[in-house]
VEXVEX-422589 format. One record per residue: y, x, z of N, C-alpha, C, O in turn. Coordinates in Angstrom, 2 decimals, m for minus. Last residue first. Layout:
BEGIN
PT:npy:npx:npz:capy:capx:capz:cpy:cpx:cpz:opy:opx:opz
PT:Y:X:Z:Y:X:Z:Y:X:Z:Y:X:Z
...
This chain:
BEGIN
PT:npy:npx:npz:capy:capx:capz:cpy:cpx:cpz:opy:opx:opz
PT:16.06:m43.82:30.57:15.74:m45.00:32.01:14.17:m44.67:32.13:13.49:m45.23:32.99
PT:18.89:m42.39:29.98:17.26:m42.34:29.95:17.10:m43.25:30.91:17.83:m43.44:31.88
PT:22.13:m43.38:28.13:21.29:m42.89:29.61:19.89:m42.91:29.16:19.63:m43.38:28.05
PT:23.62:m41.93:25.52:22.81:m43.68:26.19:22.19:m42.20:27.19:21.97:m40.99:27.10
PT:24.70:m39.81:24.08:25.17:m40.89:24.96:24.77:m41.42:25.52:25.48:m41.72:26.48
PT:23.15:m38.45:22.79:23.61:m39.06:22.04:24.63:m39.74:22.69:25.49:m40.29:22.00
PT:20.67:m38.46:25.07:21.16:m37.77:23.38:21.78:m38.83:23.57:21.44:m39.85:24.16
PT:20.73:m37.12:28.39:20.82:m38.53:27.97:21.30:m37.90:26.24:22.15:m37.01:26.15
PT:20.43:m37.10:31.82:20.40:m36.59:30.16:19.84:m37.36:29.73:18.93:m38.10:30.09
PT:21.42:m37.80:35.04:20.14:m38.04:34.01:21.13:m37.38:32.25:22.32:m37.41:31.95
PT:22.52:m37.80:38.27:22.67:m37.48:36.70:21.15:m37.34:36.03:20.10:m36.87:36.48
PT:22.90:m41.09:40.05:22.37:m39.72:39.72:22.75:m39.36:38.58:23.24:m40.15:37.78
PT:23.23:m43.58:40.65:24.48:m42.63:40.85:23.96:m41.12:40.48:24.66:m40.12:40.66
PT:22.11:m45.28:40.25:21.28:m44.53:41.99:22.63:m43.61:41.80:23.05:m42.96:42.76
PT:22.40:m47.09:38.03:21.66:m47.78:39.49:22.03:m46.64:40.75:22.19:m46.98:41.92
PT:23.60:m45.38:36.49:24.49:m46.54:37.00:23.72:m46.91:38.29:24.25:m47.03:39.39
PT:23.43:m42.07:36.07:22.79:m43.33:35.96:23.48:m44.15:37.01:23.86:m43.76:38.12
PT:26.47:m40.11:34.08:25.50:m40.51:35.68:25.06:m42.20:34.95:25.56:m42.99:34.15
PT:24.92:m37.62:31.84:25.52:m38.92:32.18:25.10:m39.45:33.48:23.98:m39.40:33.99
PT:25.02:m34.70:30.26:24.32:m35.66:31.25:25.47:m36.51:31.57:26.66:m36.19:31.58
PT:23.31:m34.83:26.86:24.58:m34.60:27.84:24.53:m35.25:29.03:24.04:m36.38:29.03
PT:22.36:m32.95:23.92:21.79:m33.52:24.92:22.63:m33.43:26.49:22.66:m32.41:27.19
PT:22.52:m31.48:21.97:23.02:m32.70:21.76:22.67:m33.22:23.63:23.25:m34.21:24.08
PT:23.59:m28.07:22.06:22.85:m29.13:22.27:23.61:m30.29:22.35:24.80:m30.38:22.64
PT:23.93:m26.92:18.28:24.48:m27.44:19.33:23.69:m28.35:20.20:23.10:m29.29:19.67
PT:21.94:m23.97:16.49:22.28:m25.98:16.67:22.91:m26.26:18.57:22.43:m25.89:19.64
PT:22.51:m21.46:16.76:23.28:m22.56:16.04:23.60:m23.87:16.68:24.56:m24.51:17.11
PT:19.76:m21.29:17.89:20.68:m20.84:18.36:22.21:m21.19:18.44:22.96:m21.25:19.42
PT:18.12:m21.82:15.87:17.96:m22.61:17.35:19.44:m22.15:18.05:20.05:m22.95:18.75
PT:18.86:m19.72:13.84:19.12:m21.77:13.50:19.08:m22.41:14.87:19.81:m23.36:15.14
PT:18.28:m17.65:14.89:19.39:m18.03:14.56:19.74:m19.27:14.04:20.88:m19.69:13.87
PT:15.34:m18.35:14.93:16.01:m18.19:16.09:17.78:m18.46:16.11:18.42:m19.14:16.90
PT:15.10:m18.11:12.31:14.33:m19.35:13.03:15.25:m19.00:14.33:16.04:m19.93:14.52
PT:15.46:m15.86:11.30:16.41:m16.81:10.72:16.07:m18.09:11.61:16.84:m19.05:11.56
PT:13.59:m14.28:12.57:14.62:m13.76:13.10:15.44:m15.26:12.31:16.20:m15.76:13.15
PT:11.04:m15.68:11.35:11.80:m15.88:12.43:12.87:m15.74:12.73:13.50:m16.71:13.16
PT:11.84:m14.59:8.68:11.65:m16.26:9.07:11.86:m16.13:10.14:13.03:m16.40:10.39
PT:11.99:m11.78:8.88:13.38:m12.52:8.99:13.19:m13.91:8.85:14.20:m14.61:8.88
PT:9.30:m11.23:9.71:10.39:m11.24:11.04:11.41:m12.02:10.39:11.86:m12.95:11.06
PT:7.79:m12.40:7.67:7.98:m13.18:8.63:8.63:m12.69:9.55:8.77:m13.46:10.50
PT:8.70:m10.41:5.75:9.30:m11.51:5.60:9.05:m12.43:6.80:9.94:m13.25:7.06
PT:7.42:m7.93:6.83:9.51:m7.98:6.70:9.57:m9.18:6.53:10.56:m9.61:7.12
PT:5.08:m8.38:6.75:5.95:m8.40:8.11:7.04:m8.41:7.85:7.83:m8.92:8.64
PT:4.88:m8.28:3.57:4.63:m9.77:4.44:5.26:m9.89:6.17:5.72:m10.88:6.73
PT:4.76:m5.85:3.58:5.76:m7.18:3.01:6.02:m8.11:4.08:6.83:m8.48:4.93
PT:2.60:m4.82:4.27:4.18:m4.58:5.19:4.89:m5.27:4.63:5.97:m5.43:5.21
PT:1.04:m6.04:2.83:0.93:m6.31:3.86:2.33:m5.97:4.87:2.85:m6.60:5.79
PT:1.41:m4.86:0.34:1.69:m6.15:0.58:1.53:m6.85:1.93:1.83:m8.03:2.12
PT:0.59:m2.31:1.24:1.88:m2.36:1.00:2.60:m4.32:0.67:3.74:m4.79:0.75
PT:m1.85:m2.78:1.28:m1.40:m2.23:2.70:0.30:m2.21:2.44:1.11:m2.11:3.36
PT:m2.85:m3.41:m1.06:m3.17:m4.51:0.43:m2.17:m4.07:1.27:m1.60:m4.89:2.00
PT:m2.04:m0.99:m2.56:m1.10:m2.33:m2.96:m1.70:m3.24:m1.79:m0.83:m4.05:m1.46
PT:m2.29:1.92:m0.26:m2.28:0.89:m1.35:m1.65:m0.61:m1.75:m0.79:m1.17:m1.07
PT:0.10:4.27:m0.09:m0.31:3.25:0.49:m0.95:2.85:m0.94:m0.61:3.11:m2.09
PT:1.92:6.95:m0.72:0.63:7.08:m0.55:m0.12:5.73:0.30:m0.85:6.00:1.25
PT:3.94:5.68:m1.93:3.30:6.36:m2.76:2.18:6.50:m2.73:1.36:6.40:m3.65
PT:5.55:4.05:0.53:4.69:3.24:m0.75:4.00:3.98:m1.22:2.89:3.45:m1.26
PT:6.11:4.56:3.66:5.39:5.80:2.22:4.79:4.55:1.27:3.61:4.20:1.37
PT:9.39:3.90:4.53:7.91:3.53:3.87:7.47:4.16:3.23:8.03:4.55:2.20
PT:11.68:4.08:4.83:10.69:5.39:5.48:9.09:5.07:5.20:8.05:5.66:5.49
PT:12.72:1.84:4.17:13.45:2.83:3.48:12.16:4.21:3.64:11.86:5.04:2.78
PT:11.92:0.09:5.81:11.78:m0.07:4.80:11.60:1.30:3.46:10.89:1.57:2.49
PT:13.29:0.94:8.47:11.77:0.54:8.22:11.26:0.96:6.91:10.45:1.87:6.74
PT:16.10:0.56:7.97:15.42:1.73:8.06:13.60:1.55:7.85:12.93:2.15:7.01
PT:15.76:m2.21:7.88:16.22:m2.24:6.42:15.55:m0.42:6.67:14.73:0.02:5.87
PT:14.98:m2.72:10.71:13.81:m3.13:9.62:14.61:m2.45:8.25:13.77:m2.11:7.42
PT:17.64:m1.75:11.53:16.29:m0.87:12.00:15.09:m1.57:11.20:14.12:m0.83:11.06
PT:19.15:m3.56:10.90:19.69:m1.98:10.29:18.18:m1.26:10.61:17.72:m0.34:9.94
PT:18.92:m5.45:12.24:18.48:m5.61:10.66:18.48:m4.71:10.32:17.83:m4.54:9.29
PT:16.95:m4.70:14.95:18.18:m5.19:14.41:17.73:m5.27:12.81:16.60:m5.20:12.31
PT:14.16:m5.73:16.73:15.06:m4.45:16.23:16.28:m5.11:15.40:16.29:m6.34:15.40
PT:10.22:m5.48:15.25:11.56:m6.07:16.40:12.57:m5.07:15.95:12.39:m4.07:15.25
PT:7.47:m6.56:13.97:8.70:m5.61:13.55:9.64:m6.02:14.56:9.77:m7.24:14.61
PT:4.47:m5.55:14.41:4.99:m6.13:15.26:6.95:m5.90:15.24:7.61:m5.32:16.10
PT:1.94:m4.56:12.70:3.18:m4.28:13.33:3.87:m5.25:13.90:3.30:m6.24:13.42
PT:m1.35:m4.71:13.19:m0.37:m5.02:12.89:0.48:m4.61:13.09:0.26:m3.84:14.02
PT:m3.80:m1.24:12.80:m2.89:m2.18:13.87:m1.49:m3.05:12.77:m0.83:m2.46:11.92
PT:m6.26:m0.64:10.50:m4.66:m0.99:10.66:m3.99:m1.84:11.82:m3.69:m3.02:11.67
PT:m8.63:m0.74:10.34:m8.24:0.19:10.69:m6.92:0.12:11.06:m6.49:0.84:11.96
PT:m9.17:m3.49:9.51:m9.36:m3.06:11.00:m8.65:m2.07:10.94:m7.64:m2.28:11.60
PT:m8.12:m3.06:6.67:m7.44:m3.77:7.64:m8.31:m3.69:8.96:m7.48:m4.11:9.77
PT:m10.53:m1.32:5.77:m9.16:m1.40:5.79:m8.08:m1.95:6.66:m7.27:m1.25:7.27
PT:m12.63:m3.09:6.16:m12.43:m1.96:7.14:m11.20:m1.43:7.23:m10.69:m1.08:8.30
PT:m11.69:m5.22:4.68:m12.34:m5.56:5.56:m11.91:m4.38:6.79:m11.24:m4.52:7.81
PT:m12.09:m4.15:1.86:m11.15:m4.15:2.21:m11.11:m4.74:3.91:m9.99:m4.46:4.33
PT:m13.79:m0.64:1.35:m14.60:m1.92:1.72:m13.11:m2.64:2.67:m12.81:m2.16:3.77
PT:m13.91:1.32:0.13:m13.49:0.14:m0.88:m14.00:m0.80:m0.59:m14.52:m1.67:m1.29
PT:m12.09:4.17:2.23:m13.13:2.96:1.98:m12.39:2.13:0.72:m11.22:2.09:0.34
PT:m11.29:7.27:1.23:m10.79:6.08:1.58:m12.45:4.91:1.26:m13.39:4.93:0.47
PT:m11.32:10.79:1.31:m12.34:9.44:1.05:m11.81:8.06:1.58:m12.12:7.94:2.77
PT:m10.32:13.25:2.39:m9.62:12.27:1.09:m10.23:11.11:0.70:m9.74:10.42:m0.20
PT:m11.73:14.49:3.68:m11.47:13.55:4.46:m10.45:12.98:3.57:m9.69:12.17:4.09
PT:m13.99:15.32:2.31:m14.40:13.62:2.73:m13.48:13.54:3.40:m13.62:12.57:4.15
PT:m14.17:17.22:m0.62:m12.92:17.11:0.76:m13.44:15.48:1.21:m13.24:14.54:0.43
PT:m15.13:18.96:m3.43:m15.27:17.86:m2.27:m14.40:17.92:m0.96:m14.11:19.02:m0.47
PT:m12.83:21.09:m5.51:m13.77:20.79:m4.11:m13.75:19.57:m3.21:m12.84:19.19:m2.48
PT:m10.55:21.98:m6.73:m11.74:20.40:m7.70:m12.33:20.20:m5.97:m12.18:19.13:m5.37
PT:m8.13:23.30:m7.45:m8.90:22.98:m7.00:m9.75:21.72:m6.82:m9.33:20.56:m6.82
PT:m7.14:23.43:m11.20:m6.98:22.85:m10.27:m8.18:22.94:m8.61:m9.29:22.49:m8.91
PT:m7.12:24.73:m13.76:m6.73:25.56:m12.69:m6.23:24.62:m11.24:m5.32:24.90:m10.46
PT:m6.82:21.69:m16.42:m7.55:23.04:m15.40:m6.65:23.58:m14.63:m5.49:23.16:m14.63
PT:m7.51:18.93:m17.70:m6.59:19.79:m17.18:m7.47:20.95:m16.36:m8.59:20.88:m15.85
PT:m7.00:16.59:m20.23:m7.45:17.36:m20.02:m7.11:18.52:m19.16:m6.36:19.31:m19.74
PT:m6.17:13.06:m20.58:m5.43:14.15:m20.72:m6.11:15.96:m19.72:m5.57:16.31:m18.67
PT:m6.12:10.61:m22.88:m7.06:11.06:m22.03:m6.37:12.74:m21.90:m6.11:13.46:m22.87
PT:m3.46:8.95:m23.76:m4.63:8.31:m23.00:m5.77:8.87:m22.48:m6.51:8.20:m21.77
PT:m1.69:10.06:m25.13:m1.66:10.20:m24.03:m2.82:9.53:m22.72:m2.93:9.59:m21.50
PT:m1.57:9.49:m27.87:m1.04:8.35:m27.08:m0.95:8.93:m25.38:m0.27:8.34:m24.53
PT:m3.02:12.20:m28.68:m1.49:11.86:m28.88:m0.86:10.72:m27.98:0.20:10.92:m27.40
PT:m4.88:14.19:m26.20:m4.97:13.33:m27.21:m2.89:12.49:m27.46:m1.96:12.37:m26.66
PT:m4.21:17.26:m24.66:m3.47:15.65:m24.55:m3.91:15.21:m25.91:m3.38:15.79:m26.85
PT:m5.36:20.15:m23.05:m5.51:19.27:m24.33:m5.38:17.87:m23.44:m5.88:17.45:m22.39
PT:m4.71:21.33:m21.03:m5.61:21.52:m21.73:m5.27:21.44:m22.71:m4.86:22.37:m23.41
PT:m2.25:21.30:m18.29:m2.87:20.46:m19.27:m3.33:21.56:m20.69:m2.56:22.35:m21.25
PT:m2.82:23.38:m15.41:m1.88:23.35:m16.55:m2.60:22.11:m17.53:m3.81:22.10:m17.35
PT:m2.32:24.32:m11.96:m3.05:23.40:m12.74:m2.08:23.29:m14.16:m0.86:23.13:m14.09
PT:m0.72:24.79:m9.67:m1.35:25.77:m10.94:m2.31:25.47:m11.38:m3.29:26.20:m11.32
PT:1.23:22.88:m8.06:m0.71:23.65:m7.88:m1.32:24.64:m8.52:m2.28:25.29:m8.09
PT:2.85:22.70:m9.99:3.41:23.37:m8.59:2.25:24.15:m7.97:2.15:25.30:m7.57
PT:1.43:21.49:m11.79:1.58:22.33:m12.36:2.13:23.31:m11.27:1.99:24.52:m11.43
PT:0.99:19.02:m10.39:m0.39:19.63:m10.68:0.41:21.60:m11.35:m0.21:22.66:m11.24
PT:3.43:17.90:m9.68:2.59:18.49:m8.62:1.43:19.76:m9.09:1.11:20.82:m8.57
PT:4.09:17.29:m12.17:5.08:18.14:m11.68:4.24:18.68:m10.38:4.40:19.85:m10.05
PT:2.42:15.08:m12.79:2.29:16.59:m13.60:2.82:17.22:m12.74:2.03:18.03:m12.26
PT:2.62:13.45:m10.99:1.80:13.76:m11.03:1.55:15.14:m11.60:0.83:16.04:m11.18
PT:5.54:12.77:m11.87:5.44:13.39:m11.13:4.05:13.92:m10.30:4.12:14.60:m9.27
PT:4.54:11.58:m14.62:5.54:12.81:m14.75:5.24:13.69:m13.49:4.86:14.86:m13.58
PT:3.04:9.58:m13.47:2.54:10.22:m14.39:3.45:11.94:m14.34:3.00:13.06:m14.08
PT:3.55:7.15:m12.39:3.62:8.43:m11.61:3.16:9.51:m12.20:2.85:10.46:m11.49
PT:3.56:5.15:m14.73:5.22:5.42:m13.94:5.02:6.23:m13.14:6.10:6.58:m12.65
PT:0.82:4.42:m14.76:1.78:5.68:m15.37:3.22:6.13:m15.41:3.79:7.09:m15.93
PT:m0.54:4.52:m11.56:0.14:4.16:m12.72:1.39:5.12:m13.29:2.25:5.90:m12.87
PT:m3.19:6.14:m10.49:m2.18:5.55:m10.29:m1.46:5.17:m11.58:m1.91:5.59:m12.65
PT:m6.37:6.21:m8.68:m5.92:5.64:m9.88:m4.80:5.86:m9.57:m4.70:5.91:m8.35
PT:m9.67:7.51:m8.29:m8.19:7.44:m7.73:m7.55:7.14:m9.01:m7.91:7.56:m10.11
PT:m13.34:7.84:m7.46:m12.37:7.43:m8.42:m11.03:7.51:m7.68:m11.12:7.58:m6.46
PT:m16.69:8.78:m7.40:m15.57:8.85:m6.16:m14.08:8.77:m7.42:m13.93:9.72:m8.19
PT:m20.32:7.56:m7.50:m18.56:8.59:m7.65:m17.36:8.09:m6.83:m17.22:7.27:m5.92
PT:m23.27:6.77:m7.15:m22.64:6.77:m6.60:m21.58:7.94:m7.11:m21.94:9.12:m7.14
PT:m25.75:4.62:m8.33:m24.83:5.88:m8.83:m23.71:6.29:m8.00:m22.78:5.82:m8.65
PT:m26.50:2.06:m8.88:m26.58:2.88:m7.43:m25.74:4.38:m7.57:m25.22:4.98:m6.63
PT:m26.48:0.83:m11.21:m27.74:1.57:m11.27:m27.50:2.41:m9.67:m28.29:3.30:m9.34
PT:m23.55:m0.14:m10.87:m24.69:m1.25:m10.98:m25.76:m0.18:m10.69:m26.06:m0.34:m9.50
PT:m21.55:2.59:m8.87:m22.39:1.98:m10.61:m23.20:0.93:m9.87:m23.51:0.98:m8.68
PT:m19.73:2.45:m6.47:m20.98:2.82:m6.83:m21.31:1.88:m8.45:m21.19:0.69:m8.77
PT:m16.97:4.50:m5.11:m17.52:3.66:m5.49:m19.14:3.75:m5.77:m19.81:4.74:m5.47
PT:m14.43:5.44:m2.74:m16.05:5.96:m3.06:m16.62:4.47:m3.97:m16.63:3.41:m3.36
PT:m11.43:6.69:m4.08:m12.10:5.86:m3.20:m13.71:6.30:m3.72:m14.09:7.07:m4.60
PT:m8.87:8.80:m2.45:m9.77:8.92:m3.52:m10.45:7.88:m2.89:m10.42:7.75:m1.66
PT:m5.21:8.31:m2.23:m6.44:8.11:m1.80:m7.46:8.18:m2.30:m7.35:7.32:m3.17
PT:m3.19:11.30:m3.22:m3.74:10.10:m2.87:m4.80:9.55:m2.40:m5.61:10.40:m2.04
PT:m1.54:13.84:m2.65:m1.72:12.97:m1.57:m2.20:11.36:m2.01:m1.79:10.37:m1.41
PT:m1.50:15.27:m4.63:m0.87:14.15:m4.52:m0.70:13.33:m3.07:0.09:12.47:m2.67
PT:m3.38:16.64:m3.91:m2.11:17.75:m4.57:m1.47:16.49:m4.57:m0.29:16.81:m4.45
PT:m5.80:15.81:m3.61:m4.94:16.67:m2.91:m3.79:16.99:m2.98:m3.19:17.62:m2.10
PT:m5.79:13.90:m5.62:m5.96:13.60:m4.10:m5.77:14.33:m3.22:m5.55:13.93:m2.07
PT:m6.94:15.28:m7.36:m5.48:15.08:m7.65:m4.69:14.01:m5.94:m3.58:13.69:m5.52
PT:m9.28:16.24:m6.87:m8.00:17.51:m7.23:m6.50:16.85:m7.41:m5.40:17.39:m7.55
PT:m10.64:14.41:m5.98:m10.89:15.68:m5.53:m9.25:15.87:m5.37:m8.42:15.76:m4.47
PT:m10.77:13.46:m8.80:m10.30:12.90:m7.89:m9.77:13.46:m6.73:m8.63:13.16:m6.35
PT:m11.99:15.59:m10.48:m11.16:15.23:m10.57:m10.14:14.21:m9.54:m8.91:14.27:m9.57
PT:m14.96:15.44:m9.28:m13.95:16.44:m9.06:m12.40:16.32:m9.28:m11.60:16.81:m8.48
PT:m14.28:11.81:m9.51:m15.10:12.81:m8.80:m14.44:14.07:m8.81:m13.29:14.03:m8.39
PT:m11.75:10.78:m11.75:m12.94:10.49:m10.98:m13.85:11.62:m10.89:m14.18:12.31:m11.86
PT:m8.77:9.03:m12.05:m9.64:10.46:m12.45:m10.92:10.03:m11.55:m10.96:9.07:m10.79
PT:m6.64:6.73:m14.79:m7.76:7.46:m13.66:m8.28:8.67:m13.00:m8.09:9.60:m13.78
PT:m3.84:5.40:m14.56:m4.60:6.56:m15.27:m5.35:6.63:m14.26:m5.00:6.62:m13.08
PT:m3.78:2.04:m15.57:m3.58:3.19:m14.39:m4.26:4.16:m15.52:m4.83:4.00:m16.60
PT:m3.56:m0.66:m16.66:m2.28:m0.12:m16.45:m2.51:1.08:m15.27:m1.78:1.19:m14.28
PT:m6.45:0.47:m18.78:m5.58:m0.21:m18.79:m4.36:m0.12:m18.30:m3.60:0.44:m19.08
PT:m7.14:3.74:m18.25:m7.37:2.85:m18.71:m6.73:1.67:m18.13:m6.40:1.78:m16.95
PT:m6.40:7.33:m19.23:m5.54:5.97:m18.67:m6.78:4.85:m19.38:m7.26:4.93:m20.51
PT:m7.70:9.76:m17.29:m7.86:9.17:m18.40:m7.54:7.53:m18.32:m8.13:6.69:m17.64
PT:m7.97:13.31:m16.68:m7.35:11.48:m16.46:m7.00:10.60:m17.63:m6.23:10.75:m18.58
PT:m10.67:15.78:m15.96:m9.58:14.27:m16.95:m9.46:13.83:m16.47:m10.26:13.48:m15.60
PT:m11.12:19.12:m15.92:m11.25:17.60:m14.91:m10.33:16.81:m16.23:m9.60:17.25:m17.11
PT:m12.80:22.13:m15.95:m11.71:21.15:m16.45:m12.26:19.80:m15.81:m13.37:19.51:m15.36
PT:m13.98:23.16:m13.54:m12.92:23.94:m13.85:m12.37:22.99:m15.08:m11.16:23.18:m15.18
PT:m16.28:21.77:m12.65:m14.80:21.43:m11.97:m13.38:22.29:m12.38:m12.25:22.24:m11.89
PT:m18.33:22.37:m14.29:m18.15:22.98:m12.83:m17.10:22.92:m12.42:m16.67:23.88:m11.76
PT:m18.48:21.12:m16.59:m17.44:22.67:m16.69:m17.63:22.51:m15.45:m16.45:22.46:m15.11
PT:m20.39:19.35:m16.33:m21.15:20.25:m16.79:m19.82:21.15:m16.70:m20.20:22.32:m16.78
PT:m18.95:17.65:m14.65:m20.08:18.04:m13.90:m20.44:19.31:m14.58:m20.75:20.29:m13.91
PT:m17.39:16.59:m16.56:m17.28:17.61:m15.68:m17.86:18.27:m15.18:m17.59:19.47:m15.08
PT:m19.33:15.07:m18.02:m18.58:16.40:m18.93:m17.52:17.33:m17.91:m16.98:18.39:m18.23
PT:m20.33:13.49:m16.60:m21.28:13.85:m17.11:m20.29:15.62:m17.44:m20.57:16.79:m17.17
PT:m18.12:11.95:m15.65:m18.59:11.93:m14.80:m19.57:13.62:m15.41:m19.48:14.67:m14.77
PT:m17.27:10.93:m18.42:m16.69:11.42:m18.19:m17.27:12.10:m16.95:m16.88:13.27:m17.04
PT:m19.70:9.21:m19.24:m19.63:10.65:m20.28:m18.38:11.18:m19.52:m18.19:12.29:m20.02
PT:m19.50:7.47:m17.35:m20.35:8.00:m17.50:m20.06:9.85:m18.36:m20.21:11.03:m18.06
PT:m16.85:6.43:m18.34:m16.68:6.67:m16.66:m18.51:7.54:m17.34:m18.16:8.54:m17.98
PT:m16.54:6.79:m21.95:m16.47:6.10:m20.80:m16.87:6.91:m19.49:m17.23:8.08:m19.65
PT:m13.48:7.24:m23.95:m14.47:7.98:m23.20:m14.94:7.10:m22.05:m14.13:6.66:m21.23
């Protein structure tokens, strides 16, 4: 089924059936459907646009959230329709469908990251490993979740950068200078002149 005839065949049940419909490694939904599972999931619906200006509104997740996608929709009172056998387009009702802009995420990645203050991770290891643990991966996207990566790994470069400065023994010992009787530092042994 493509994004057109799918766009087309809601529009015409008035949001009372919606599809997700897996293409490649996500299942999709788009416009009312997005709507409905962006609520009940808490995901992000994004705003896209067709080559012809067309403007819908799409949310994807993968089918490792599939089960617990159902388990929401059916908590919602939303029931599946009709499931083609592979599971690749899966038909559903009794969902609230209604526009909601404030489920609208940008697909402009740019604004994304303004919107986002860096973090700045400080704290023991027990308080980044907590960090970690209180992460909403579910409702992040993959920029914003490779992005909190990326702070866990440069605190423990540093945090490992500090513990190497910290380590290294100074080499550096003072010795009195022979001419004036002063102390001067000096690696290794030998005086500075």
């Amino acid at each position: 089924m493509e994004l057109l005839q799918i766009i087309q065949q809601q529009k015409k049940e008035e949001g009372k059936l919606i599809f997700l419909i897996r293409r490649g490694n996500f299942y999709n939904a788009f416009n009312e459907g997005a709507f409905a599972f962006g609520r009940i999931c808490h995901y992000r619906v994004r705003k896209k646009s067709m080559a012809d200006g067309t403007v819908y509104y799409k949310l994807g997740f993968p089918p490792s959230s599939l089960g617990r996608v159902k388990d929401s929709m059916t908590q919602s009172g939303g029931s599946i329709v009709e499931q083609n056998d592979d599971a690749s387009i899966i038909k559903i009702a009794g969902l609230d469908t209604s526009y909601d802009e404030n489920l609208i995420d940008t697909d402009d990645p740019s604004l994304l990251m303004s919107r986002r203050k860096p973090r700045r991770l400080k704290g023991s290891k027990a308080d980044v490993e907590q960090m970690i643990v209180d992460y909403d991966i579910g409702n992040s996207t993959p920029l914003e979740a490779m992005m909190f990566l990326n702070e866990i790994r440069m605190f423990l470069i540093n945090r490992n950068k500090k513990k190497e400065e910290d380590d290294i023994p100074n080499t550096r010992q003072a010795v009195p200078h022979p001419d004036e009787g002063t102390v001067e530092t000096a690696a290794d042994g030998e005086a500075e002149k």
